[in-house]
C-alpha positions in Angstrom: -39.3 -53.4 141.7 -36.8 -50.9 140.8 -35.3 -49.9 137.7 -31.9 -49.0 138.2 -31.1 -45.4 136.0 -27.7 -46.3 136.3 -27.0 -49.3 136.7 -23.8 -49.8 135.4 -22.3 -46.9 137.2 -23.5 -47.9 140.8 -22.6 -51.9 140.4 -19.0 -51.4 138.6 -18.6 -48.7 141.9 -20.3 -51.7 144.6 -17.9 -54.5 142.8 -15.0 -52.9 143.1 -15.0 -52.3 146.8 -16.0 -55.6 147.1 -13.7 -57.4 144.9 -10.9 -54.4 146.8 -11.3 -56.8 149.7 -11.8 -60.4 148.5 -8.8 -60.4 145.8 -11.5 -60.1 142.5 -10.8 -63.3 141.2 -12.8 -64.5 137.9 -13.6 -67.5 136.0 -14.6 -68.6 132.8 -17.2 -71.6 133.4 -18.5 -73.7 130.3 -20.3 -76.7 132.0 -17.2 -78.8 131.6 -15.0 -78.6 134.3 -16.2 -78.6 138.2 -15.6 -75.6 140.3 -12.9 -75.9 142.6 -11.8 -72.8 144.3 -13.9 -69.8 145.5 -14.7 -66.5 142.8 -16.3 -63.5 143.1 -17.5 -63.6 139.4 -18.3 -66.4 136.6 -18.8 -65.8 132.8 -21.3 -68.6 132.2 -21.4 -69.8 128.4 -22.3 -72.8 126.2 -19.0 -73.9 124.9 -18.7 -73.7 120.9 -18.4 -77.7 120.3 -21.9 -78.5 122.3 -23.4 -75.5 120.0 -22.6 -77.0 116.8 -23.6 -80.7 118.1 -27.6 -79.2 119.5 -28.9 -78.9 116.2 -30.8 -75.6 115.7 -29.2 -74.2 119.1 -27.2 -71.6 117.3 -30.3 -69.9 116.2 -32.6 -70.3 118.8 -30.6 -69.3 121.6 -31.0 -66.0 123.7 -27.9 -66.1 125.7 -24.3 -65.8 124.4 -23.2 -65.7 127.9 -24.1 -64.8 131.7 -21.9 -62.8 133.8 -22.1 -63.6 137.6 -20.8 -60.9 139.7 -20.9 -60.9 143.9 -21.9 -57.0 144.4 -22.2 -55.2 147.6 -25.4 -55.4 149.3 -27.9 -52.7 150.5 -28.7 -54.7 153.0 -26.3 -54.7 155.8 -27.8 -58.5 156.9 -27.6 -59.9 153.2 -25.7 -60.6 149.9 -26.5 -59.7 146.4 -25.1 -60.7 142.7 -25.3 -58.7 139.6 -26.2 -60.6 136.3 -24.8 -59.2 132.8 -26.1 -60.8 130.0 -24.8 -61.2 126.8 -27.4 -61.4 124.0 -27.4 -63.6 121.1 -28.5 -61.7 117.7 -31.6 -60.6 118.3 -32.0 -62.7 121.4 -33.5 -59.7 123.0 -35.5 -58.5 120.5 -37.0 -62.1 120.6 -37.5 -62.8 124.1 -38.7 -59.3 125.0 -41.5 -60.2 121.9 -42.0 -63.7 123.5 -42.5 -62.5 127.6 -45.1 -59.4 126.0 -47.5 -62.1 124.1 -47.3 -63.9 127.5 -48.0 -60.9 130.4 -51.2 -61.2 132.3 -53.5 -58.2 133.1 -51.9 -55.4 134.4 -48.2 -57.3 134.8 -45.2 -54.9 133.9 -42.7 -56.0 131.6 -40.0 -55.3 133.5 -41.3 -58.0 136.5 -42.0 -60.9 134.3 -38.4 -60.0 132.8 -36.9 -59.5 135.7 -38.4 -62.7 137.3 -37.3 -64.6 133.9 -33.7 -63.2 133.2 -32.4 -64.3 137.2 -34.9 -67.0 137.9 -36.1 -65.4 140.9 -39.5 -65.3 142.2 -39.1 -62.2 144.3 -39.0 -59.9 140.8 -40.0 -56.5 142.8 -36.5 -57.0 144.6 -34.4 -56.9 141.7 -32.9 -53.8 140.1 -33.0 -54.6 136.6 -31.1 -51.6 134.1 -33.5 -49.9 131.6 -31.9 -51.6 128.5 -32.3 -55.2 130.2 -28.6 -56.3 130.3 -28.1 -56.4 133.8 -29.5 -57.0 136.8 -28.9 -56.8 140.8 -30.2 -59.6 142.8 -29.9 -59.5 146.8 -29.9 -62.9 148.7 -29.5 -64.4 151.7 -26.0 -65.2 151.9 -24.8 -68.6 151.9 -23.6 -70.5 155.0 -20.9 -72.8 153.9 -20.2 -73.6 150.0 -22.2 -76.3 150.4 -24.9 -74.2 151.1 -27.8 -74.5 148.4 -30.6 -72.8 149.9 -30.9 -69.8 148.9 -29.2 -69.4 145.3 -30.2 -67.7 141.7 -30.4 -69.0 138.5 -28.4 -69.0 135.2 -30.5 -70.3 132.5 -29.6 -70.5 128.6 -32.9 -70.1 127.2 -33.8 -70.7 123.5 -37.0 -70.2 122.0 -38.2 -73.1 120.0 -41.5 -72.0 118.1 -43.6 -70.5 120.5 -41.9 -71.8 123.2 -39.0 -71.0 125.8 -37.0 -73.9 127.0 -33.3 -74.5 129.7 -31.2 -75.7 127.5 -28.1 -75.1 130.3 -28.6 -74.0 134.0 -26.8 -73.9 137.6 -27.6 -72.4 140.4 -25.3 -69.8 142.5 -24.8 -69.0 145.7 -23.1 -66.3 147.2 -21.6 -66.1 150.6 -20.6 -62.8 152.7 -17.0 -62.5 151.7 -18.2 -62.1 148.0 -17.3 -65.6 147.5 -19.6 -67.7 144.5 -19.9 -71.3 144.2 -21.8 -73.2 141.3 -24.8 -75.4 142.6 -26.1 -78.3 139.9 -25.3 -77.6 136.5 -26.9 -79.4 134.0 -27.2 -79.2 130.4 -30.4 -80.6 129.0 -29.9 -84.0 127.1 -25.9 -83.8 127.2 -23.1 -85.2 129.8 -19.7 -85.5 129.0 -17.9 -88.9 129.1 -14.7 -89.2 130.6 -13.0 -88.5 127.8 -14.5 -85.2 128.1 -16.5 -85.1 125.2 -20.6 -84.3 124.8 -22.8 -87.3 124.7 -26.7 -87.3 124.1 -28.0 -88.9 127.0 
């Protein structure tokens, strides 16, 4: 794996040639409205009314939100994303504690929290920056949006005791034209009726 010195520098540089070409659209995604039309970058986030309803989520999360960005890839034959993460207070400090108490002999930090942060297994792939807020991840692009094969993850983590658990995830994939699309969201123990409001399951 390789940390990036710079990461911020080289990405902002990689998306804006990419986003130069495929028009640079964003959205805002909260787990309550299905995706639509193709983006080349989603703000994930756990929407304010499901945070006060998960008793004990406010403090236990690690997440605020999860940018999703389509990036240019080094790879001529592949795709990439870059993930910027916006820390809760002290969600950092916290799950940088509970990954250390948790390495195994000889495992770097920087593997098991690149591996955790993007929910990718291949963790010596992933540029992750020194200060752990962002991270490039290169793929396999996607054939069709349908496509569900090869994808990364967005997880909202919280730490409960000694403990990490999903409280929110979706996969993404990511197809040449820079184009995202938003693979089975879920939010643990919550749906929305069709109303639109959160319901316990």
């Amino acid at each position: 794996m390789t940390t990036a010195k710079t990461p911020a520098a080289v990405s902002l540089a990689a998306l804006l040639a990419l986003t130069a070409c495929s028009g640079g659209s964003s959205l805002v995604y909260d787990f309550s409205e299905p995706v639509t039309e193709p983006v080349s970058s989603i703000e994930f986030l756990i929407p304010d009314e499901l945070v006060e309803l998960e008793e004990g989520y406010a403090e236990e999360r690690v997440f605020e939100s999860i940018t999703v960005s389509a990036v240019e890839s080094e790879d001529a034959a592949g795709c990439a994303v870059e993930f910027e993460f916006g820390f809760a207070d002290s969600g950092l400090e916290r799950y940088t504690e509970h990954l250390e108490n948790r390495l195994e002999d000889g495992e770097p930090l920087d593997e098991r929290m690149a591996g955790a942060l993007t929910g990718n297994r291949y963790r010596e792939d992933i540029e992750l920056s020194e200060d752990y807020s962002s991270a490039v991840v290169p793929m396999s692009c996607a054939e069709s949006p349908s496509d569900d094969e090869s994808t990364s993850s967005v997880m909202f983590r919280q730490l409960v005791g000694d403990d990490s658990e999903i409280f929110a995830e979706a996969a993404v994939a990511v197809m040449r034209g820079g184009e995202l699309y938003i693979h089975e969201p879920e939010v643990e123990g919550w749906v929305l009726d069709t109303n639109g409001n959160w319901i316990q399951q």
